[in-house]
Every structure is written in C-alpha cells, then in structure tokens.
N, C-alpha and C positions, 0 to 999 in steps of 0.2 A: 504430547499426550495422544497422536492421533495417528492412526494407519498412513492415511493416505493426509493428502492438501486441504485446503483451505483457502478460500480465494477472497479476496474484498476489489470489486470490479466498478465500475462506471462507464458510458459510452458517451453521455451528454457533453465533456469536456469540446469548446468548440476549438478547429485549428487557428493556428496563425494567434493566441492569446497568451497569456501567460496567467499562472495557475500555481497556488499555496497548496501542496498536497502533502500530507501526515498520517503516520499509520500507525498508531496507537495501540499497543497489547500492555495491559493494564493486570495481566496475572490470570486472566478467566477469558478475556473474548481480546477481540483484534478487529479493531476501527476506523473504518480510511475516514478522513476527512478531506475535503477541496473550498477551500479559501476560509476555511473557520469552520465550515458548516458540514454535520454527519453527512454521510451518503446511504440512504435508502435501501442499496443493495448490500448492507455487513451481514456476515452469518453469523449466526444464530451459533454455531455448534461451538462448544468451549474450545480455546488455542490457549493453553498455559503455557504460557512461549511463543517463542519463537526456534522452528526446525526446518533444516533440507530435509529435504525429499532425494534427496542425492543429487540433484538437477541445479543447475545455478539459477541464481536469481538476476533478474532482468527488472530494471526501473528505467519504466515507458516502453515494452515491450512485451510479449508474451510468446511463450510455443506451448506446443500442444504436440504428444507425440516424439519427442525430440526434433520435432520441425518449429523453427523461428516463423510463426506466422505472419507477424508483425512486428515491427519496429517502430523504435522511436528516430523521429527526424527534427532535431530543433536544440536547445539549447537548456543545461542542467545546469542552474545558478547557486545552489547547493544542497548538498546531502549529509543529511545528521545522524549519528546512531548513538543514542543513547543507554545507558544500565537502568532507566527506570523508565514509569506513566509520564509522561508531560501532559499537565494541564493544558486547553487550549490557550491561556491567558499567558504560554511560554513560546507558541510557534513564531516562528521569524513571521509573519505575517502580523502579529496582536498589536 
C-alpha cells in the first residue's frame, strides 16, 4: 500500500553470536523481532503486506542505490515464510 519502502533495521546485533530474528506483518504494520523481543527501531507507517520494490530482497544484507553495501558473513540456520501473523509464542526460538 506504499510508494516507496519501508525498512525495520537494528545495528546493536553483536558479531561472532547467534541471533532468533522474525519479521512479523500482521495486516497493518511490520515488526522485526531479535531473540523474542521488539526492536525499538519498527515504523510506524502502515505495510498491509508484504511488497518489492522491484529490487530483491536480501536476509543479513542491505544496498542502497543498487549498490550491495553490506553483506552478510556467517551462517543462515533457517528461514520461514509464512501466509499468516505468527504469535511470538510460535518462533523456532519459544
């Protein structure tokens, strides 16, 4: 429902750990979570959905520009996509 993106970001993740991350769209907003718990930087603007932007999507990585500015280096232990909200009391972490 939106022009442009929509970002749910965090920097505090430390390296060298390992980390329960989930990103929650519930129908109105879109909610990262790390290890169970919200993360302080979610927007605020409504995401009914989930949309490209035309640009692919990147898990542990980001560009900016059509430049890859960062990467991820380390290890993806798995990745779920759901058709609905998952409760936190459903994350492979609970």
């Amino acid at each position: 429902n939106q022009d442009g993106i929509s970002t749910n970001w965090g920097h505090e993740m430390r390296a060298d750990e390992w980390f329960h991350v989930a990103v929650v769209n519930d129908g109105r907003t879109t909610t990262l979570y790390v290890d169970g718990a919200e993360l302080l930087r979610n927007p605020a603007t409504p995401a009914i959905g989930l949309a490209s932007s035309g640009e692919p999507w990147f898990v542990g990585a980001y560009h900016y520009d059509r430049i890859i500015e960062q990467g991820f280096y380390g290890w993806l232990g798995d990745v779920r996509i759901v058709d609905r909200s998952l409760p936190v009391s459903a994350f492979l972490n609970a």
